[in-house]
C-alpha positions as CSV (number, residue, x, y, z in Angstrom):
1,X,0.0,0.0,0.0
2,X,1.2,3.2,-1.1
3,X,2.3,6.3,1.3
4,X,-1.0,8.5,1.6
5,X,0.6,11.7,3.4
6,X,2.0,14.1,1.9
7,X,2.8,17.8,2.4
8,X,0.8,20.3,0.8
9,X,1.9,22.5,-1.7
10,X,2.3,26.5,-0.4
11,X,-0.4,28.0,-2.8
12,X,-2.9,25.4,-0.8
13,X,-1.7,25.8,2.9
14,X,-2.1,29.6,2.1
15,X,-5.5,29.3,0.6
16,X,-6.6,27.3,3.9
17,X,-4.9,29.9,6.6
18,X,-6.5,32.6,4.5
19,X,-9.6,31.1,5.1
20,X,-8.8,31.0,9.4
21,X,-7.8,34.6,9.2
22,X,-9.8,36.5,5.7
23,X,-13.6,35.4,6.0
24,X,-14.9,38.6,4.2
25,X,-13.7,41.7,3.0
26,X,-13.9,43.4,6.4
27,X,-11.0,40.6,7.6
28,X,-9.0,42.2,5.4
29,X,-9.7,46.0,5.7
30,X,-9.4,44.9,9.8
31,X,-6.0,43.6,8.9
32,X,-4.1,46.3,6.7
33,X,-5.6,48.9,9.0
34,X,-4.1,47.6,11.8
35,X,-0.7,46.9,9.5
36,X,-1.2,50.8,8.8
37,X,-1.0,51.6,12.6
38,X,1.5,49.5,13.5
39,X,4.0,51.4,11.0
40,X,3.4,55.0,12.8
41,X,1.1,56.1,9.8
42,X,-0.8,59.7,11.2
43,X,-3.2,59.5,8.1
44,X,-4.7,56.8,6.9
45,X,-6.8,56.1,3.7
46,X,-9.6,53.7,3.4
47,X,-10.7,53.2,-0.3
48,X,-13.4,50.1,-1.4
49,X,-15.6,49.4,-4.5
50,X,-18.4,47.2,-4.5
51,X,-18.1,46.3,-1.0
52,X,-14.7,44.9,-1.2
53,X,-15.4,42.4,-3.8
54,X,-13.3,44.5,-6.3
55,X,-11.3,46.8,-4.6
56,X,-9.6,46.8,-0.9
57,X,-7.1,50.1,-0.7
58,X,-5.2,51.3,2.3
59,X,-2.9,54.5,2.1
60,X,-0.7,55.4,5.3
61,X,1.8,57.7,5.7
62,X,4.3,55.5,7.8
63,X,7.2,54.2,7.9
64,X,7.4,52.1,4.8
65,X,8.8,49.1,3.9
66,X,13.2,48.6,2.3
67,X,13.2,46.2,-0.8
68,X,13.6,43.5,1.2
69,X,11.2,43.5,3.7
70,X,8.5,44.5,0.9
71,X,9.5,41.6,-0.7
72,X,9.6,39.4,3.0
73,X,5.9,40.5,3.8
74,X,4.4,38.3,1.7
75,X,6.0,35.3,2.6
76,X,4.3,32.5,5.1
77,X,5.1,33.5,8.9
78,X,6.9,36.4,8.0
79,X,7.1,38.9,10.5
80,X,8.7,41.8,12.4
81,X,7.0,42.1,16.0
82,X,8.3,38.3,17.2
83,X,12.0,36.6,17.6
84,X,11.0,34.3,20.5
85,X,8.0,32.1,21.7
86,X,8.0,34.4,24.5
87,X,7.4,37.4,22.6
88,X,3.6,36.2,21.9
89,X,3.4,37.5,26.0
90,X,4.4,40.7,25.4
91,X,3.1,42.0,22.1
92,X,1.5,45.6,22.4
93,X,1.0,46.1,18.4
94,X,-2.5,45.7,16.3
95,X,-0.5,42.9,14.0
96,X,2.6,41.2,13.4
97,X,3.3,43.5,10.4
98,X,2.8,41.1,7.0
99,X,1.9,38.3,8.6
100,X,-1.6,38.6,6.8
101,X,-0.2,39.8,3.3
102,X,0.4,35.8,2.6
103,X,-3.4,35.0,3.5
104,X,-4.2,37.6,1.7
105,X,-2.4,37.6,-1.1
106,X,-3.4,34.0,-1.9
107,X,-7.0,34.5,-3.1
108,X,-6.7,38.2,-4.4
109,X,-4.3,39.7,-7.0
110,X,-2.5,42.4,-5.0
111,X,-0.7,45.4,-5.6
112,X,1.5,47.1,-2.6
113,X,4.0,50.3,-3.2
114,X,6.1,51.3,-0.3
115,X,9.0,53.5,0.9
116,X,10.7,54.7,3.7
117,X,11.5,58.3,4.2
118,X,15.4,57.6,3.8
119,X,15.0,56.0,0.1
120,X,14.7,57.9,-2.7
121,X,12.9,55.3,-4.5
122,X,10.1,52.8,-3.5
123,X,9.2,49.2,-4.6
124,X,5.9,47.8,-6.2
125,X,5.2,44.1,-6.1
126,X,1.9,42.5,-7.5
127,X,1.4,39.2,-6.9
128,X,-1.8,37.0,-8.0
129,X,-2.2,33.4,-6.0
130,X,0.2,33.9,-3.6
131,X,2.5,34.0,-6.5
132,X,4.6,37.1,-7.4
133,X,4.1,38.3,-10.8
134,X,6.2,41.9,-10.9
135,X,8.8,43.5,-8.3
136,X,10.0,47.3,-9.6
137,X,11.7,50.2,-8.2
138,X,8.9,52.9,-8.6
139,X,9.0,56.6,-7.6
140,X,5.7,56.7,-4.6
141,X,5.4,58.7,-1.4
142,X,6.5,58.0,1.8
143,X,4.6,55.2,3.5
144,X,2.6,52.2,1.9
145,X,-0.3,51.8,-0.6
146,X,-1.9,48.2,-0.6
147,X,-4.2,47.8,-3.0
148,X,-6.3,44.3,-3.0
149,X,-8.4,43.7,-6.0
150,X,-10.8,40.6,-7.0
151,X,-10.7,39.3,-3.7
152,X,-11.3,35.7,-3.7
153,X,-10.9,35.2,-7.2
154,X,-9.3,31.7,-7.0
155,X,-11.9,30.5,-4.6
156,X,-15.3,30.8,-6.0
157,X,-16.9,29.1,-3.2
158,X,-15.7,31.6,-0.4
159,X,-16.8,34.2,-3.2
160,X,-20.5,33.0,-3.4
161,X,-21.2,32.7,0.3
162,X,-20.9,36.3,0.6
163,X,-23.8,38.4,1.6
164,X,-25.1,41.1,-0.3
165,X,-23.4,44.5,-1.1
166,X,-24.9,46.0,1.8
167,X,-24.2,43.2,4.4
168,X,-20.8,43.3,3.6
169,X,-20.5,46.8,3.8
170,X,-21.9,47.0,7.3
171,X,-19.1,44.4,8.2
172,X,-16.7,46.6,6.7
173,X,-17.8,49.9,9.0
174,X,-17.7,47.9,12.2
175,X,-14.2,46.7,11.7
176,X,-13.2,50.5,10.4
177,X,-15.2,52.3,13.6
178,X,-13.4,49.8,16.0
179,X,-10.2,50.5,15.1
180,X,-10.4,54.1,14.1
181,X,-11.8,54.6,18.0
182,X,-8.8,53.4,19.2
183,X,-6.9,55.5,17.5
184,X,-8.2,59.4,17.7
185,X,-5.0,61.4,17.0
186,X,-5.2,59.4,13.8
187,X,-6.8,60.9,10.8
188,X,-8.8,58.8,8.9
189,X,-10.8,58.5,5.8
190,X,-13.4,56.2,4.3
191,X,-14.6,56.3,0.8
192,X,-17.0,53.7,-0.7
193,X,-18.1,53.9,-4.4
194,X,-16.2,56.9,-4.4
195,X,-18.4,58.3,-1.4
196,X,-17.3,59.7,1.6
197,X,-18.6,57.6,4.8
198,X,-16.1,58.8,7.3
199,X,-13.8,62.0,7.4
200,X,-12.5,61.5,11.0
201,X,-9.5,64.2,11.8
202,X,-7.0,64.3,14.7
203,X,-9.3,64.7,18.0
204,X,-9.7,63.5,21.5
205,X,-11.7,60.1,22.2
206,X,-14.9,61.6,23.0
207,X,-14.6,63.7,19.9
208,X,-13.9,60.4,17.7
209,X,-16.6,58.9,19.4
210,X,-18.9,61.6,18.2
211,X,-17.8,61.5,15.2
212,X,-18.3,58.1,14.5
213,X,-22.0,57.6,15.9
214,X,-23.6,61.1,15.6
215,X,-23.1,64.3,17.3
216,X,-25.3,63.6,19.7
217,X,-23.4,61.4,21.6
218,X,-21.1,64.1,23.0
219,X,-23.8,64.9,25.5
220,X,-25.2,60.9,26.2
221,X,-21.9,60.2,27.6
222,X,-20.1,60.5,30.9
223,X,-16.4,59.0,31.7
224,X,-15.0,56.6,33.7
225,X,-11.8,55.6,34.7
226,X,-10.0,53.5,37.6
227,X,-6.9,52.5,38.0
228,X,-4.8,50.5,40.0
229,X,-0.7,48.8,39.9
230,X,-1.7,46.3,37.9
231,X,-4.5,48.0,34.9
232,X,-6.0,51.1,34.3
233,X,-9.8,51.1,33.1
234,X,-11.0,54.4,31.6
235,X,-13.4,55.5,28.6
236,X,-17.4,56.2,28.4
237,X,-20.7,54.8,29.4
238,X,-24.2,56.1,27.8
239,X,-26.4,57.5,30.3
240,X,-29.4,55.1,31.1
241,X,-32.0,57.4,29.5
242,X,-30.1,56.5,26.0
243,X,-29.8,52.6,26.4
244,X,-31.0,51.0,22.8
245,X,-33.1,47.8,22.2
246,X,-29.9,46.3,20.9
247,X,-26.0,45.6,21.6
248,X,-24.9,47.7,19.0
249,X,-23.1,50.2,20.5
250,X,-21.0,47.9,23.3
251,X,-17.1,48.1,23.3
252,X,-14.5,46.7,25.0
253,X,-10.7,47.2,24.2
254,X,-7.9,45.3,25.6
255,X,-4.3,47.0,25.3
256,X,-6.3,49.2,22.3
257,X,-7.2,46.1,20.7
258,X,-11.1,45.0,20.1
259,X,-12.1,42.0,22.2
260,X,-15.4,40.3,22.4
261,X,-16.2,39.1,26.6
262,X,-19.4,38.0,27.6
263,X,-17.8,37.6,31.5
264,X,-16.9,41.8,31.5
265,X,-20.0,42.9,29.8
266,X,-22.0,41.0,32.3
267,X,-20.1,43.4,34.8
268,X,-21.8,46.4,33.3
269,X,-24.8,44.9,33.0
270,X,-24.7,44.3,36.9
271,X,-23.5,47.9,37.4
272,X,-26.7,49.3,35.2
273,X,-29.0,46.8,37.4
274,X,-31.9,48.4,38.4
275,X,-31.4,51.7,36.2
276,X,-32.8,49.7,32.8
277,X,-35.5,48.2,31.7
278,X,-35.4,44.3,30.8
279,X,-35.2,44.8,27.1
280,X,-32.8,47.6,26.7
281,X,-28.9,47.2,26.8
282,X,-26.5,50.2,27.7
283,X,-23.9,52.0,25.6
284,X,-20.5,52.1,26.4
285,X,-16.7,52.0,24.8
286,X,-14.5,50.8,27.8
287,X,-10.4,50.3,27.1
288,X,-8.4,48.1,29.7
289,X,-4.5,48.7,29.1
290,X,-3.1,46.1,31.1
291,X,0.5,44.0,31.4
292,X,0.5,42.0,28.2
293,X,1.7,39.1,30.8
294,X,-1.7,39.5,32.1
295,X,-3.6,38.4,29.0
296,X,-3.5,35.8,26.7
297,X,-4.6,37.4,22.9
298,X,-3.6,33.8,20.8
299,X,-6.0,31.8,21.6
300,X,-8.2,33.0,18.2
301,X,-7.3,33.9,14.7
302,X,-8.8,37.4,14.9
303,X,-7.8,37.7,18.1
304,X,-11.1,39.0,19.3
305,X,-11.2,36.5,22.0
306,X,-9.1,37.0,25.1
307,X,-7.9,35.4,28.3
308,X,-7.4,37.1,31.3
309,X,-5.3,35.6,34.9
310,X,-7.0,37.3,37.3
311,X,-10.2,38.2,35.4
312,X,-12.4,38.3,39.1
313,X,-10.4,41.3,39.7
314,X,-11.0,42.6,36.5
315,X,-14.6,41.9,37.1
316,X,-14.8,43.9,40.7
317,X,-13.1,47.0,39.2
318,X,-15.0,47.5,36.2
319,X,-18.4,46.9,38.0
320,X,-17.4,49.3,40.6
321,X,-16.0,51.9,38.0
322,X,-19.1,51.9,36.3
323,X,-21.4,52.5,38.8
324,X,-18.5,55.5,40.7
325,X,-19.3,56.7,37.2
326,X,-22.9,56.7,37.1
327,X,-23.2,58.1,40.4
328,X,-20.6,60.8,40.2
329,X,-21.8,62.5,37.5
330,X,-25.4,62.6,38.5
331,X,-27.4,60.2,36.4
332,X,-29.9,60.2,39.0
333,X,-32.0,63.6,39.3
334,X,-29.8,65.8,41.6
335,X,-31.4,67.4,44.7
336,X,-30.4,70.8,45.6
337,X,-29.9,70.9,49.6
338,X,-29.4,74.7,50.0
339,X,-33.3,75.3,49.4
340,X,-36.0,73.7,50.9
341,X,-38.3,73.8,48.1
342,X,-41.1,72.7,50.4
343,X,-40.7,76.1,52.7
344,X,-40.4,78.4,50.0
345,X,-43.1,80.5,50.2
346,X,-43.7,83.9,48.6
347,X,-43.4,87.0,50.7
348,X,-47.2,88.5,52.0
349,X,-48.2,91.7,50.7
350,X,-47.0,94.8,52.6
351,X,-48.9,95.7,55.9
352,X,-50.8,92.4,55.9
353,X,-51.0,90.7,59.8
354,X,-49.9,87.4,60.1
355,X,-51.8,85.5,62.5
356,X,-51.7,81.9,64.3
357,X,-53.2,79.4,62.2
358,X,-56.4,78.4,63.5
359,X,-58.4,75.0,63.7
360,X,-62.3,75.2,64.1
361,X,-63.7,72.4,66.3
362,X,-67.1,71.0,67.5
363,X,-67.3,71.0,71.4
364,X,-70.6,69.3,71.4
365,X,-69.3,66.6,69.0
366,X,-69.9,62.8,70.9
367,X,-68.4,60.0,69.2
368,X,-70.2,57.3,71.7
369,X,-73.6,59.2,71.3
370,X,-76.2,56.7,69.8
371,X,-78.1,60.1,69.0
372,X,-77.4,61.1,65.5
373,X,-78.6,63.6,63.6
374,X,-80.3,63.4,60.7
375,X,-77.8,64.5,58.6
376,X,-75.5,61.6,59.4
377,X,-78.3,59.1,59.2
378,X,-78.9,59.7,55.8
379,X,-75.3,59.8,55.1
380,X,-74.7,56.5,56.7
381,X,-78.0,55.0,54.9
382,X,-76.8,56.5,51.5
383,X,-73.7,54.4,52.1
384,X,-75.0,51.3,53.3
385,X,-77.6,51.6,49.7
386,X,-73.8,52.1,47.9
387,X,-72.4,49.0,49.4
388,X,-75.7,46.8,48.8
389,X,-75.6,48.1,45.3
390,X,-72.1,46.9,44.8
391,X,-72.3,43.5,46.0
392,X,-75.4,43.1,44.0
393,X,-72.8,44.2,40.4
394,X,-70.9,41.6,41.9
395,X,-73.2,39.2,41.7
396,X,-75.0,39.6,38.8
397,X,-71.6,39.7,36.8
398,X,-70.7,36.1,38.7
399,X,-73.7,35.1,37.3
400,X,-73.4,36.0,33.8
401,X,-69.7,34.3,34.0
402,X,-71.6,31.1,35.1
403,X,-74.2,31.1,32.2
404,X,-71.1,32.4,29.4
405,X,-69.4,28.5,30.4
406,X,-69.8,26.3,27.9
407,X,-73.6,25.1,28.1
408,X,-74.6,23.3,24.8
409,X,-73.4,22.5,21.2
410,X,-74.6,26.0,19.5
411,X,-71.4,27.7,22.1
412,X,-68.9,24.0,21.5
413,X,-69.2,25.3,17.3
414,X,-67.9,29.0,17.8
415,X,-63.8,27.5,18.0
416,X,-64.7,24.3,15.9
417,X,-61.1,21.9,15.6
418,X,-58.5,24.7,16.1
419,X,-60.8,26.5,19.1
420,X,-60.8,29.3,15.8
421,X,-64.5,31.8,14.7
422,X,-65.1,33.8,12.0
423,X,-66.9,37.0,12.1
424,X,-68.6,36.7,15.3
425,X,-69.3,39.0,18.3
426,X,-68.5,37.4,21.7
427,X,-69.8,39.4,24.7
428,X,-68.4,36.9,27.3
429,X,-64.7,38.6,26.8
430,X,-62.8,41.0,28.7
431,X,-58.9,42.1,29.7
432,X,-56.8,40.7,32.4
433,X,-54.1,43.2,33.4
434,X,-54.4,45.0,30.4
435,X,-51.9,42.4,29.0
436,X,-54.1,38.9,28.3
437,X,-58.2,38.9,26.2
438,X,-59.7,36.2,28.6
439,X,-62.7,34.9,26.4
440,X,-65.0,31.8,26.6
441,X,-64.3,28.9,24.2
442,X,-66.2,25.4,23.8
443,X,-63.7,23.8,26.2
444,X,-63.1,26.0,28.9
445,X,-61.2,29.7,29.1
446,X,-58.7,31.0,26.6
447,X,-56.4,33.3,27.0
448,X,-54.9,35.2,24.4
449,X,-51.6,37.1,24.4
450,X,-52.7,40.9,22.8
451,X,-49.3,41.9,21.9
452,X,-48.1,38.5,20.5
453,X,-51.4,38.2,18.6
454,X,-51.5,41.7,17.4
455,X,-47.8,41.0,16.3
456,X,-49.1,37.7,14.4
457,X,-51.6,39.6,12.3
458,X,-49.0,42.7,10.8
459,X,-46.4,40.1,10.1
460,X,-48.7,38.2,7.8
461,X,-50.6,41.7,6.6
462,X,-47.1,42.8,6.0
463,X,-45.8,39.2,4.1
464,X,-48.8,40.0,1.3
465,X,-48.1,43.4,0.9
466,X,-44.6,42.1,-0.7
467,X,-47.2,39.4,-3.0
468,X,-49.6,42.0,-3.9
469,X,-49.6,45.9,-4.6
470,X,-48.3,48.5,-2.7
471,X,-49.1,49.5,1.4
472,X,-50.9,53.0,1.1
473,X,-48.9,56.0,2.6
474,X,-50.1,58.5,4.9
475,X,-48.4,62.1,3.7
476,X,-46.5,64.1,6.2
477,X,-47.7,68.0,6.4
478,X,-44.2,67.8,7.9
479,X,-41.3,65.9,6.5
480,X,-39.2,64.9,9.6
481,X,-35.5,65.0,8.8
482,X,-32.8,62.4,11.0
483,X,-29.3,61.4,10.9
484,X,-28.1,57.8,11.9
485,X,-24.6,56.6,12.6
486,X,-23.0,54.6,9.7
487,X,-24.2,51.4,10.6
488,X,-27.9,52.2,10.8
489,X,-27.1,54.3,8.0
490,X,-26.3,51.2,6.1
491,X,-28.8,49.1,7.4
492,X,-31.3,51.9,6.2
493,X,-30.3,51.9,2.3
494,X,-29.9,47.4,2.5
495,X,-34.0,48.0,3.8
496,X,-35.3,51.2,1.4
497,X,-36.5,49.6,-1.3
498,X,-38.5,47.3,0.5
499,X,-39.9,50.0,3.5
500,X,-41.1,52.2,0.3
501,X,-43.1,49.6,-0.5
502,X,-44.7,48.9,2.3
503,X,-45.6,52.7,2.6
504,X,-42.3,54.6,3.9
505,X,-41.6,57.6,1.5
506,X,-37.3,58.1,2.2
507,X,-34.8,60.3,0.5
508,X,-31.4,60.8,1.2
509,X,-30.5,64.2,1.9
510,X,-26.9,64.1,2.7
511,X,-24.0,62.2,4.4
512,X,-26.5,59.7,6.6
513,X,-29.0,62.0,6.3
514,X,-32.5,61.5,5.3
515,X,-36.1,62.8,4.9
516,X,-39.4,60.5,5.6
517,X,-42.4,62.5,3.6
518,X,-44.6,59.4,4.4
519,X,-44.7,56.2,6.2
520,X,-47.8,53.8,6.2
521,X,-51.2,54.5,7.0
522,X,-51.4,52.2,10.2
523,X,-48.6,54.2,11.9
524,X,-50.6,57.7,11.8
525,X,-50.5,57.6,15.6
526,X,-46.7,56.8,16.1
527,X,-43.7,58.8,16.0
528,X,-41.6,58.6,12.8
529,X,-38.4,58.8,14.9
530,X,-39.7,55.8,17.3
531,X,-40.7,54.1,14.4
532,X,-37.7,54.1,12.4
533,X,-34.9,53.8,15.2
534,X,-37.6,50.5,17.0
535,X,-37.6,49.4,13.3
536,X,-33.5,49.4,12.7
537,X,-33.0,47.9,16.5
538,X,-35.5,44.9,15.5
539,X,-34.1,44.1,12.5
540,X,-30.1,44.5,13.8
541,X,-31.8,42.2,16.8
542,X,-32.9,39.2,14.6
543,X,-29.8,39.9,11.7
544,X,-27.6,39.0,14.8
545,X,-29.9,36.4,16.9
546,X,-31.7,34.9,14.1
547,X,-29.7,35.5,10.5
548,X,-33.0,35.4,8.7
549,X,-33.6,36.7,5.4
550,X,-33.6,40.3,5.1
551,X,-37.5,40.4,3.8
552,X,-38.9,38.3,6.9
553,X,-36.5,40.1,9.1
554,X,-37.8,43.6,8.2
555,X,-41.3,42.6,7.6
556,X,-41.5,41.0,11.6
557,X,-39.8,44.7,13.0
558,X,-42.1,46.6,11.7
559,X,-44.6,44.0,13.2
560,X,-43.2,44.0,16.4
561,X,-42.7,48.1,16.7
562,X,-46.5,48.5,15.8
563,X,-48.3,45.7,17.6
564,X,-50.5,46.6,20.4
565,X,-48.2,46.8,23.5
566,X,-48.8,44.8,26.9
567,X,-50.5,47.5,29.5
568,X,-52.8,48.9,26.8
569,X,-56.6,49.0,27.6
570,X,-58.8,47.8,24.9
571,X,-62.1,48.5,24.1
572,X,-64.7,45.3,23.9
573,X,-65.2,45.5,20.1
574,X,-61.3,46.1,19.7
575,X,-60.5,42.9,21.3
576,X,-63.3,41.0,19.5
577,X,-61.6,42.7,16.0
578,X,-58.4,41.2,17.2
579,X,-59.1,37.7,18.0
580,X,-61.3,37.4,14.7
581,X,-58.2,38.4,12.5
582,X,-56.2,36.2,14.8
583,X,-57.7,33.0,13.8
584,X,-58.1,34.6,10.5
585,X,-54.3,34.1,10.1
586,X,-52.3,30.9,8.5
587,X,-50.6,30.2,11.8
588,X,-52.7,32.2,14.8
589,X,-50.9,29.7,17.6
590,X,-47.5,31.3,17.2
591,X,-46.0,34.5,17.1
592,X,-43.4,35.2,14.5
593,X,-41.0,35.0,17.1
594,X,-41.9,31.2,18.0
595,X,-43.7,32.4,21.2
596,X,-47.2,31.2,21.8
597,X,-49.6,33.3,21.1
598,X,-52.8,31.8,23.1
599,X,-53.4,28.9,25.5
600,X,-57.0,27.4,26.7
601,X,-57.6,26.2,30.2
602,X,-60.1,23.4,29.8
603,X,-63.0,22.9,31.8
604,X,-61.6,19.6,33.5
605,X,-58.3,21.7,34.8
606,X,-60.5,24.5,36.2
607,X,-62.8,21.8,38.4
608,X,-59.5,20.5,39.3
609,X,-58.8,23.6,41.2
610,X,-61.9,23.3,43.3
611,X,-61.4,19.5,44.3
């Protein structure tokens, strides 16, 4: 029998590491960016065409490359940041400088000029497969231009699992906002399509911050910092007030690197306890500098996932930094102790005498005389005919709940098989807690969710609209003009075509920028703002939780931002209207999010109670 192992040949063992560390275009943006910083650039250049799929370009002004290490970069394991096993515990650089050039340039053809400041000329190298196909001097300026073009060209399969245009877009702005945050005395720019998306000069963090997710945020945040021999925690948290339905906006950096840690962001969630509702998540953009003996950054390929030793501590502090913060600068309302706002009482008019207060009593009054007047016999009759009239409402409506059970066939056909009517008018229903329509069914009670059912009848209103014509629009006599960060920016022209037509009316004024004429009929009585912003958080929610496809995804947002909320009171012929379209529906017994939607207590479980 023949030998069956065998060593692979280079082009192949680069194509599989380039798929550990390039899974998208936004892999390698992260990694030249980084590559950028790492060389001492002070202005970097981010250039992309059709989302990365044609054109990756990053322009620094650093240190640049000699002929040799240009040519060195490209090679498997290649680096200049390591010399010892030991040096992986002390790295304090974005990348290894190159090591990702080979990954890269194994399923894209690549073109990369470079100098230093000392040379008077630079080198050019384009390679195509890993292979190098031209190395000239060239006359450039100082610092390096990559250039990556047909990204995974060689690898059609890696090419076609790509998302959309859009999708990959998006990924592309989250790796450029996390590292360009680290970064503020960096300038940076971001052109797709030959559009500006970013223009992001020298600043502070709080500044870059701002810049990056709206002007708004420079008054939504408030600092924080601790330190102690071993770390130093410092950054921002969003005040309570400005918490979002989703996890969007929640950063954590480890020696200015971006890490991922479900153990520290349950820390601020403890911090925030009490301050948030259940279903909204807090802002914030928290860097840890710590010994790089303290952390352990290898144990992923993108290095997002980290290790710490003594991670309790690290746990403690940042809690306890986070809520020093949040009390410190008065998130809570402040309470001025120099006035007694109860005692402040305006000056009398001149001349007026200021007497004792006085209190008017009855000296004949008796409390153990049987003698009442007539006065307070009536007024204890009237109250005794109030009481009798009450418990007779109570038992007249105990009766009628006694004759609405289930009595004969004629009541047993109003559900049929699936407990479902059509068109009918039940008197025998009413509202538990302003949260669940209690109604009577031909085996026992039902009870009906009103915001999961309500949710159930828009998604599948919404699903025909796409099948059929258009969702009417209600006009604006007001056009209401808002600005989003990049990212919901983004998410906003992946979802336009499809909002317009189910009755949104959007055009883009400027950078991020856009005016809503019209939205659809049914949201007359909400805000345009509420609706939009609940609209991008529900459909960021189930891109990350669920991955479904982008029609279902923004079809069940809009159902979930308009459905009749839990706490709401409903009118008698509103809840009748609802569970009639309910059963109405293809699948009434779940919500779009899987949840049930009603359950029915049968008549044998109620006597069950009583026995």
């Amino acid at each position: 029998m023949p030998d069956i192992i065998r060593l692979l040949p280079d082009a192949v063992a680069n194509q599989i590491a380039a798929g550990e560390v390039i899974q998208r275009p936004a892999s390698a943006v992260k990694e030249l960016l980084e590559n950028a910083i790492d060389a001492g650039a002070t202005v970097i250049k981010l250039i992309i065409k059709d989302s990365g799929k044609s054109l990756i370009q990053v322009i620094d002004n650093g240190c640049g490359m000699s002929v040799t290490d240009a040519r060195m970069a490209f090679e498997r394991h290649a680096t200049s940041k390591i010399r010892a096993a030991s040096d992986l515990f002390a790295i304090r650089t974005m990348g290894f400088r190159g090591e990702a050039l080979a990954s890269i340039a194994a399923i894209a053809h690549v073109e990369m000029r470079t100098r230093r400041v000392e040379d008077e000329l630079g080198t050019q190298i384009n390679t195509e497969g890993s292979k190098v196909i031209d190395q000239q001097a060239v006359q450039c300026p100082t610092g390096t231009n990559i250039a990556i073009k047909n990204l995974f060209f060689n690898v059609p399969a890696r090419r076609n699992f790509l998302k959309s245009n859009q999708v990959e877009t998006r990924h592309i702005i989250d790796e450029f906002i996390r590292v360009a945050m680290v970064y503020p005395s960096i300038t940076f720019t971001f052109h797709h399509n030959d559009k500006a998306i970013f223009n992001l000069n020298n600043s502070n963090l709080k500044q870059r911050i701002s810049a990056l997710f709206g002007s708004q945020y420079s008054n939504r945040l408030v600092p924080l910092e601790v330190s102690s021999e071993k770390l130093k925690i410092y950054g921002f948290i969003g005040k309570p007030e400005y918490a979002r339905k989703t996890r969007g906006e929640q950063f954590f950096f480890a020696n200015n690197r971006f890490i991922k840690h479900p153990y520290l962001h349950h820390s601020v969630d403890a911090a925030f306890e009490e301050l948030l509702p259940k279903d909204a998540f807090p802002s914030y953009f928290i860097f840890i500098d710590i010994d790089p003996k303290e952390i352990d950054i290898n144990i992923h390929p993108s290095k997002t996932e980290v290790n710490f030793i003594d991670h309790k501590t690290l746990y403690a502090m940042l809690r306890s930094a986070v809520r020093q913060s949040l009390g410190k600068y008065n998130i809570t309302p402040s309470i001025d102790f120099e006035v007694e706002q109860s005692l402040n009482f305006p000056d009398p008019p001149p001349g007026k005498q200021i007497g004792p207060p006085q209190i008017k009593i009855n000296k004949d009054y008796n409390p153990f005389d049987k003698n009442k007047s007539a006065v307070d016999h009536h007024r204890n009759f009237s109250n005794q005919k109030n009481w009798e009239k009450l418990f007779e409402k109570q038992i007249e409506e105990e009766t009628q709940l006694d004759k609405s059970l289930p009595q004969s066939s004629t009541q047993a056909e109003i559900y049929q098989t699936k407990e479902t009517s059509s068109n009918f008018t039940n008197e025998k229903i009413f509202q538990y807690k302003n949260r669940f329509i209690v109604t009577v069914v031909a085996s026992g009670l039902m009870l009906i969710d009103q915001n999961r059912a309500h949710e159930r009848i828009l998604y599948e209103d919404y699903m025909q609209v796409f099948e059929g014509q258009l969702s009417h629009s209600q006009q604006e006599l007001f056009p209401e003009t808002l600005t989003f960060n990049a990212s919901d920016a983004a998410i906003i022209d992946e979802i336009k075509e499809d909002l317009t037509r189910l009755g949104f009316i959007i055009n883009a004024l400027g950078k991020n920028t856009y005016v809503i004429t019209g939205q659809p009929a049914d949201l007359k009585d909400f805000s345009i703002k509420d609706s939009i912003e609940n609209i991008i958080n529900n459909y960021q929610k189930n891109l990350n939780d669920l991955n479904m496809n982008k029609r279902s995804n923004l079809v069940r947002a809009l159902a979930a931002n308009m459905a009749v909320k839990s706490g709401v009171s409903l009118q008698k012929e509103e809840m009748n209207t609802l569970v009639d379209k309910l059963f109405a529906c293809k699948i009434p017994d779940v919500s779009p999010g899987g949840k049930a939607v009603f359950r029915v207590i049968s008549l044998d479980e109620i006597e069950k109670l009583f026995n």
